[in-house]
Biopython code that builds the backbone (N, CA, C, O; Angstrom):
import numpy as np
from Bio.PDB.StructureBuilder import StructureBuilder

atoms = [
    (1, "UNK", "N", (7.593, -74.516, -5.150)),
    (1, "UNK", "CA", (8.332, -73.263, -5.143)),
    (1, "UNK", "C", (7.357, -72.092, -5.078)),
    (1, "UNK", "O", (6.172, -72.130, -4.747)),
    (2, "UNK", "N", (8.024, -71.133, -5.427)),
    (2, "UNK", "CA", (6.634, -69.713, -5.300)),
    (2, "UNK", "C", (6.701, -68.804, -6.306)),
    (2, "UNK", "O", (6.478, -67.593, -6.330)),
    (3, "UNK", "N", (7.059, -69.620, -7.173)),
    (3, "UNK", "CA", (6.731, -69.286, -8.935)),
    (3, "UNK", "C", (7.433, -67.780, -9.301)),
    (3, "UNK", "O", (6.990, -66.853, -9.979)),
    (4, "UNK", "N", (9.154, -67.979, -8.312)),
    (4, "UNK", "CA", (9.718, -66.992, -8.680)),
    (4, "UNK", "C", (10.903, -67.498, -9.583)),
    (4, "UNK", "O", (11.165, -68.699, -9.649)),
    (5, "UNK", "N", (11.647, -66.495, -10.312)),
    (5, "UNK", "CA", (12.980, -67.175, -10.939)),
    (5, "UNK", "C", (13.271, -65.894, -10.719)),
    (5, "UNK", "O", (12.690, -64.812, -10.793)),
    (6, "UNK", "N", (15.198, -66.639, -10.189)),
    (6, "UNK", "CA", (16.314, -65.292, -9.921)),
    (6, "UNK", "C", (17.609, -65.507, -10.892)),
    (6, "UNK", "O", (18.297, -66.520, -11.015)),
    (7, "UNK", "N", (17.707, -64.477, -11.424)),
    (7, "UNK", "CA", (18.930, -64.526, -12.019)),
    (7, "UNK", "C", (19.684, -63.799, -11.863)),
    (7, "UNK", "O", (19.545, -62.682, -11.365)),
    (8, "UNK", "N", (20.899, -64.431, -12.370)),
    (8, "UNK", "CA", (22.479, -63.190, -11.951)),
    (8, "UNK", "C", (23.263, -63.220, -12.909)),
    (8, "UNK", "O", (22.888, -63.936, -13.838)),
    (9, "UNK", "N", (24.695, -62.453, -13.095)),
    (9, "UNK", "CA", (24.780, -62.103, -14.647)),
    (9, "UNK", "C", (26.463, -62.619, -14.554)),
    (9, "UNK", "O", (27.248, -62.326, -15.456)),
    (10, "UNK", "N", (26.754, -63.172, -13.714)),
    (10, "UNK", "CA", (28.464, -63.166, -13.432)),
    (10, "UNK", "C", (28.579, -64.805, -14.034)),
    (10, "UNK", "O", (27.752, -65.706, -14.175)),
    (11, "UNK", "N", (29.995, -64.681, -14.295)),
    (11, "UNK", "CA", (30.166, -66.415, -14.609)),
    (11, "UNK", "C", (31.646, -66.860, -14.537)),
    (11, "UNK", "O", (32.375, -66.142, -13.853)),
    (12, "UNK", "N", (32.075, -67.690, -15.002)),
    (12, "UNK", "CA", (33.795, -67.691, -15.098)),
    (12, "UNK", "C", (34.066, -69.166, -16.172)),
    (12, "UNK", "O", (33.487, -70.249, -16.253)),
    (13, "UNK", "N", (35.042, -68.657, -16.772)),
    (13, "UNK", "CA", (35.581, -69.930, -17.252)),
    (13, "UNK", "C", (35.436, -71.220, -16.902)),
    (13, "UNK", "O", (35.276, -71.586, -15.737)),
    (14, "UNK", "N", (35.521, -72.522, -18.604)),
    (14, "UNK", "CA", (35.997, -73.836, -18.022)),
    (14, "UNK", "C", (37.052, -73.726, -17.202)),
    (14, "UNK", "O", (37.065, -74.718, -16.474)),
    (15, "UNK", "N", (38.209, -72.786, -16.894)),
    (15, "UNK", "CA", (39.392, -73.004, -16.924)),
    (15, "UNK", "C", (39.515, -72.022, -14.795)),
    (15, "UNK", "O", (40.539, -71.881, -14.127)),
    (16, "UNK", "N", (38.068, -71.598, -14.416)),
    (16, "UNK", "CA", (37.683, -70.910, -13.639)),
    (16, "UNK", "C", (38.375, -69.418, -13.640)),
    (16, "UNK", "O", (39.171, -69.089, -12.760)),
    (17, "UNK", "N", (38.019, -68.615, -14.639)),
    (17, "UNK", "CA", (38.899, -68.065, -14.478)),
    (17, "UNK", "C", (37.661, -66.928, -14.741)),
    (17, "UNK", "O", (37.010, -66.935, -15.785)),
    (18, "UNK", "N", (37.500, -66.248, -13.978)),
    (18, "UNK", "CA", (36.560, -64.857, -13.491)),
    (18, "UNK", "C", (36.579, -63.925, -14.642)),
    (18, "UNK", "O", (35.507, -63.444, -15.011)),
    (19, "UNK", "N", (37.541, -63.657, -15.174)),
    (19, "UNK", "CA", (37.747, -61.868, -15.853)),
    (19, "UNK", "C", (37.162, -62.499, -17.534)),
    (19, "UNK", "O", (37.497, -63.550, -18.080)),
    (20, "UNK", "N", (36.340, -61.584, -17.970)),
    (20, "UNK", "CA", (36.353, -59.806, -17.329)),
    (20, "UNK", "C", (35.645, -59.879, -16.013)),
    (20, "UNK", "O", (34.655, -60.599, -16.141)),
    (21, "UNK", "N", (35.741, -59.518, -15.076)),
    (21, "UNK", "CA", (34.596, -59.393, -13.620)),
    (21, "UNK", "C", (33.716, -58.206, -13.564)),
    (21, "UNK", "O", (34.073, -57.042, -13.376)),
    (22, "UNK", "N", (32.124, -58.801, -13.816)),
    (22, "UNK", "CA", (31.236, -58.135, -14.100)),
    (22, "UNK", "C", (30.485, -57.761, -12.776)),
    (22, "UNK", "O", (30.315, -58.612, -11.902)),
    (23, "UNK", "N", (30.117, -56.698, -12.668)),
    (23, "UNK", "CA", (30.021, -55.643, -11.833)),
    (23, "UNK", "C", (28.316, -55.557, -12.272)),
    (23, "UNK", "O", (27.916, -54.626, -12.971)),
    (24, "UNK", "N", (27.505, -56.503, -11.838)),
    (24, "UNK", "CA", (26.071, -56.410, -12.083)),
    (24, "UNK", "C", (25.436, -56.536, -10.789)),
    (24, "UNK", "O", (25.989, -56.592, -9.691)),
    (25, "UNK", "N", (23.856, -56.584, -11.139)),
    (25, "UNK", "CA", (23.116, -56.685, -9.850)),
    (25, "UNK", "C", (22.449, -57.921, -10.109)),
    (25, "UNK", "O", (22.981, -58.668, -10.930)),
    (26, "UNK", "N", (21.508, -58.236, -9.627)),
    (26, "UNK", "CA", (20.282, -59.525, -10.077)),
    (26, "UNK", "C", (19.055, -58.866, -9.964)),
    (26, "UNK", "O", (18.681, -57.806, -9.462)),
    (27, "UNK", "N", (18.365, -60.085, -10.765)),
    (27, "UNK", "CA", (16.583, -59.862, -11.359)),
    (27, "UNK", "C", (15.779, -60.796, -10.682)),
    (27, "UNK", "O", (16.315, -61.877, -10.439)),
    (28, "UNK", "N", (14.677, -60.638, -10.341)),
    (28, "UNK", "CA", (14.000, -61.397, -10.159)),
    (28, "UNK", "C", (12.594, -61.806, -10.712)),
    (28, "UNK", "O", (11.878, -60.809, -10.620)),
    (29, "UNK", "N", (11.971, -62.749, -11.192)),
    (29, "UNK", "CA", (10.921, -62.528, -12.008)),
    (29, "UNK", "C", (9.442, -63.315, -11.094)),
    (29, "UNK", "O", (9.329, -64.540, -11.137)),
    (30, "UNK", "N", (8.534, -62.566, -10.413)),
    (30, "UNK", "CA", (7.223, -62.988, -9.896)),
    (30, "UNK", "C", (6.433, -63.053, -10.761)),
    (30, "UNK", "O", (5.817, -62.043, -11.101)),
    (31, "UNK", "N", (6.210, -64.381, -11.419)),
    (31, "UNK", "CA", (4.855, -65.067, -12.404)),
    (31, "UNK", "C", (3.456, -64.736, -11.412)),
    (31, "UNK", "O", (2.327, -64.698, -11.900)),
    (32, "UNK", "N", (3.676, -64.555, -10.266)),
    (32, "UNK", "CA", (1.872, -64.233, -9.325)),
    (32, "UNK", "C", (2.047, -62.816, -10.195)),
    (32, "UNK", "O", (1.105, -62.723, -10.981)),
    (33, "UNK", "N", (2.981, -61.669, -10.296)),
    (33, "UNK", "CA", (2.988, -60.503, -10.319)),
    (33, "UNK", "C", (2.850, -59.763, -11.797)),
    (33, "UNK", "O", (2.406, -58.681, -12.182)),
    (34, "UNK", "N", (3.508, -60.994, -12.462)),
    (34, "UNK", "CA", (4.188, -60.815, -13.596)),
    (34, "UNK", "C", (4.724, -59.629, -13.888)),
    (34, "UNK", "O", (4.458, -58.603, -14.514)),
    (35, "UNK", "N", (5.649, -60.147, -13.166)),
    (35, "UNK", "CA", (6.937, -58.738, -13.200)),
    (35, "UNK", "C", (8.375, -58.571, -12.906)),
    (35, "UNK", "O", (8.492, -59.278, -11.905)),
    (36, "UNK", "N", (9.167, -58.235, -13.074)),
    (36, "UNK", "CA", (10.684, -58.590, -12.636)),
    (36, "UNK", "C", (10.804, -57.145, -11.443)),
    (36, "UNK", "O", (10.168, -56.091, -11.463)),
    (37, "UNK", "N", (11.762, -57.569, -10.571)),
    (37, "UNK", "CA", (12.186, -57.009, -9.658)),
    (37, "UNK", "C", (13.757, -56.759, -9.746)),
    (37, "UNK", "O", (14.492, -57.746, -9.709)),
    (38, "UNK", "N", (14.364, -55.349, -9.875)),
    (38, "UNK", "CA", (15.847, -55.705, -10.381)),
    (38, "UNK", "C", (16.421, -55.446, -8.998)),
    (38, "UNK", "O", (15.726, -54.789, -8.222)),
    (39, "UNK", "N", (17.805, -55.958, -8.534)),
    (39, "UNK", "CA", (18.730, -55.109, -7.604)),
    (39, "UNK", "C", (19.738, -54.494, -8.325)),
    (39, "UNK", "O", (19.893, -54.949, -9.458)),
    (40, "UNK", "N", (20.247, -53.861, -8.090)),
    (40, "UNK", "CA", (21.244, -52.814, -8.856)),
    (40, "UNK", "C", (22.398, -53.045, -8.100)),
    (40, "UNK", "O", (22.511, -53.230, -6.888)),
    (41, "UNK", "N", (23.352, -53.004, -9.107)),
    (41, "UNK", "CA", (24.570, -53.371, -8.527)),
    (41, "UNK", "C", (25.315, -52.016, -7.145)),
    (41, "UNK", "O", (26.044, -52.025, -6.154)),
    (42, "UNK", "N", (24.798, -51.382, -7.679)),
    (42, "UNK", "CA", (25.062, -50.115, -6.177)),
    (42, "UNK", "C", (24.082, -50.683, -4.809)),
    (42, "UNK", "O", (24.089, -50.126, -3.711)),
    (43, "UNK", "N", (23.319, -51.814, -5.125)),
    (43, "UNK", "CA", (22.818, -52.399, -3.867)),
    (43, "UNK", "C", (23.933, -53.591, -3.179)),
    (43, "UNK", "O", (23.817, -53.966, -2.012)),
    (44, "UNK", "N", (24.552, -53.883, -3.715)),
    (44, "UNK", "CA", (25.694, -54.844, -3.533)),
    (44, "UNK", "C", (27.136, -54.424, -3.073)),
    (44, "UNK", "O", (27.727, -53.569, -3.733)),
    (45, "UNK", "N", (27.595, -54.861, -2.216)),
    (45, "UNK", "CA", (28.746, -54.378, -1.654)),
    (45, "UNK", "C", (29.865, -54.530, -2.629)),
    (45, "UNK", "O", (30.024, -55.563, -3.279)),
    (46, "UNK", "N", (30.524, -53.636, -2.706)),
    (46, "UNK", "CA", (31.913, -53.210, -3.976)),
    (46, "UNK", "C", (32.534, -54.667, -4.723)),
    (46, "UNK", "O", (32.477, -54.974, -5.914)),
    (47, "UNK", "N", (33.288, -55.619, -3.295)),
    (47, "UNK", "CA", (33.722, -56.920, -3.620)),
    (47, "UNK", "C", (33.350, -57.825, -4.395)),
    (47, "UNK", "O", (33.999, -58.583, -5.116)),
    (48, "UNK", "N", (31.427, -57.627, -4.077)),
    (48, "UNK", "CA", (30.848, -58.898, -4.958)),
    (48, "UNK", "C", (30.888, -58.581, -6.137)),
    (48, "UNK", "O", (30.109, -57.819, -6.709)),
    (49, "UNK", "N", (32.056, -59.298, -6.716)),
    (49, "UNK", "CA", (31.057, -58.988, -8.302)),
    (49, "UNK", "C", (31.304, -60.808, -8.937)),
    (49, "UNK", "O", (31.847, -61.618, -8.186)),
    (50, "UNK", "N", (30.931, -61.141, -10.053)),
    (50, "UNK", "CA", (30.357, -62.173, -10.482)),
    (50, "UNK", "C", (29.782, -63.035, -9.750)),
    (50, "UNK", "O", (30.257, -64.069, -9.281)),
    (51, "UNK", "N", (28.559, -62.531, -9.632)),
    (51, "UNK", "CA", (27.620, -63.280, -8.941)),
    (51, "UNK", "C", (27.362, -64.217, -9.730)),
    (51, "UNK", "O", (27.159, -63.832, -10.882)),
    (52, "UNK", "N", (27.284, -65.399, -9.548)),
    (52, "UNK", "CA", (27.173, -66.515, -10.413)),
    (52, "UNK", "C", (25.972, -68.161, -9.913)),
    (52, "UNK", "O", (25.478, -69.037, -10.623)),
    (53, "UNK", "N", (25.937, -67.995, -8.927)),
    (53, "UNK", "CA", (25.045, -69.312, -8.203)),
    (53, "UNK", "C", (23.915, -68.744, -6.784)),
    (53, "UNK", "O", (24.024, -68.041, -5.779)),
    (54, "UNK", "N", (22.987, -69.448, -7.384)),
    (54, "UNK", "CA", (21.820, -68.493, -6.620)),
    (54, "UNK", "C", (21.277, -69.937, -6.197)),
    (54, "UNK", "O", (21.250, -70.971, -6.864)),
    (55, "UNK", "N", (20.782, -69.656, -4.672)),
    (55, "UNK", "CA", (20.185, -71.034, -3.859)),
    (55, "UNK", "C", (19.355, -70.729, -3.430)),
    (55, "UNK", "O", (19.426, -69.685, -2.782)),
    (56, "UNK", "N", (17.820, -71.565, -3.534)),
    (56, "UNK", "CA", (16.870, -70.596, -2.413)),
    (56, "UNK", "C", (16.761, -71.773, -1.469)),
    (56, "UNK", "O", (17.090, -72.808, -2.048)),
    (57, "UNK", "N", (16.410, -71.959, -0.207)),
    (57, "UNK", "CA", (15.655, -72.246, 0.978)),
    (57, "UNK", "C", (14.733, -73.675, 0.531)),
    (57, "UNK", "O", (13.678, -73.486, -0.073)),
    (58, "UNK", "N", (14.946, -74.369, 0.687)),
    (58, "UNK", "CA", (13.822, -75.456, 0.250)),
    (58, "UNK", "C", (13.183, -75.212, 1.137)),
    (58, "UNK", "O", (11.981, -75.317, 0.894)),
    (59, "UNK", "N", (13.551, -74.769, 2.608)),
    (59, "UNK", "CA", (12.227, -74.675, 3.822)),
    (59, "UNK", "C", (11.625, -73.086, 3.507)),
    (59, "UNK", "O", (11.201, -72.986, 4.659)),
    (60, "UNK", "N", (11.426, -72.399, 3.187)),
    (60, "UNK", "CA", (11.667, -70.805, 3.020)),
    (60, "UNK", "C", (11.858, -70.253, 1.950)),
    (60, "UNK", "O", (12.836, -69.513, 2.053)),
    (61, "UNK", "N", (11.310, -70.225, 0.710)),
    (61, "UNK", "CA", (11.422, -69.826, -0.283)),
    (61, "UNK", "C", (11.543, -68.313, -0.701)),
    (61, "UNK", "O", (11.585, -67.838, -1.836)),
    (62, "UNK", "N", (11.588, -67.688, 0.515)),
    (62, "UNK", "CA", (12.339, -66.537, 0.857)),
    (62, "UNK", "C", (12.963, -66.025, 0.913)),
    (62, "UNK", "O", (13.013, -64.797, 0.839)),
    (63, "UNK", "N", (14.163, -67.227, 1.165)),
    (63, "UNK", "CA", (15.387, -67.060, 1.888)),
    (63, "UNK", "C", (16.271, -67.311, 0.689)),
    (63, "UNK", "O", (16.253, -68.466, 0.263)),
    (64, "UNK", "N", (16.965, -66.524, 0.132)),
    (64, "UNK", "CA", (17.674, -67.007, -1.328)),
    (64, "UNK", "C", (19.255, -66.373, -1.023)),
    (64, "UNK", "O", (19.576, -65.347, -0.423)),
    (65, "UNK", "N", (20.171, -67.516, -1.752)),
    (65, "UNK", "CA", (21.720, -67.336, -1.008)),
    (65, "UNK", "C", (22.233, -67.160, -2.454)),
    (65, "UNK", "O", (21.943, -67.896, -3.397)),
    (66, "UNK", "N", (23.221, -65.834, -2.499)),
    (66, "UNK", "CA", (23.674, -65.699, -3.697)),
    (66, "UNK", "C", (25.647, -65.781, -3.403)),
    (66, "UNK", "O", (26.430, -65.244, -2.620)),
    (67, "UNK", "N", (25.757, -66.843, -4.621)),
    (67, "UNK", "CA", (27.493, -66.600, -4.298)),
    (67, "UNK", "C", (28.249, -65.999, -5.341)),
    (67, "UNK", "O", (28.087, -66.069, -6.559)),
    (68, "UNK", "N", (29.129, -65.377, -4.646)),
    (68, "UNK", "CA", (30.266, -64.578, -5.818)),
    (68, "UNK", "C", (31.661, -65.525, -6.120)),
    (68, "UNK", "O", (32.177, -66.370, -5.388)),
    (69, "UNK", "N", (32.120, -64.998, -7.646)),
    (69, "UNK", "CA", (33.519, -65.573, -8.161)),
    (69, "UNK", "C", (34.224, -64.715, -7.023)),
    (69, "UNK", "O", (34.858, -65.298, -6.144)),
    (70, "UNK", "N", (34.132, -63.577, -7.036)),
    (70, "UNK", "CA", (35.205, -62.851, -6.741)),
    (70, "UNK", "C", (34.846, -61.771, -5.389)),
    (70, "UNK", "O", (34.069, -60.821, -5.291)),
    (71, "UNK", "N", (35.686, -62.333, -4.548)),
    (71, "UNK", "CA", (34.623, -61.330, -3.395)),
    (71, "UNK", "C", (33.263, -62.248, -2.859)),
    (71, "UNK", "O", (32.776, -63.167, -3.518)),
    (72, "UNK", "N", (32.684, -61.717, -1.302)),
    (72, "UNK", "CA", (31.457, -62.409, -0.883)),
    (72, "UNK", "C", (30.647, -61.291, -1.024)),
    (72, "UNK", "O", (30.899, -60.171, -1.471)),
    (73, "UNK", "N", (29.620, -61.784, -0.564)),
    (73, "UNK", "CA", (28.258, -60.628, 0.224)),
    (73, "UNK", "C", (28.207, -61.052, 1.641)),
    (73, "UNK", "O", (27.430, -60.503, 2.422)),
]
sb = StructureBuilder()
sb.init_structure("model")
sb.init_model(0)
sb.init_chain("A")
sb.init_seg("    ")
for serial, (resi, resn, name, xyz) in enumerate(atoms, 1):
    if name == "N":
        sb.init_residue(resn, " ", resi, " ")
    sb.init_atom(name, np.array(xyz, "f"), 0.0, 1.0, " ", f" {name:<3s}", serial, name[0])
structure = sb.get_structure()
């Protein structure tokens, strides 16, 4: 990997059930940098909110796919 970790702040019920629907951004943390990188939720289009599952690229560790409960990106 490239010794990053991403996190996101959305989640939902055993029962899948979204609310309250949190209206956040994501972090990212570079151990080369040692430092976090935030996005702000005004970087994110209105719809997405509970961002909840983050995928990166096994070819491309670059390339990182974030999915929403409620709403896409």
């Amino acid at each position: 990997m490239n010794n990053k970790t991403w996190v996101s702040y959305g989640n939902y019920t055993e029962y899948f059930n979204p609310y309250p629907l949190k209206f956040s951004g994501l972090s990212n943390y570079d151990e080369n940098l040692n430092s976090w990188f935030n996005i702000g939720k005004d970087s994110i289009p209105e719809l997405a909110v509970n961002l909840n599952n983050i995928s990166i690229n096994p070819f491309n560790n670059d390339n990182v796919f974030i999915s929403s409960f409620e709403g896409g990106l």
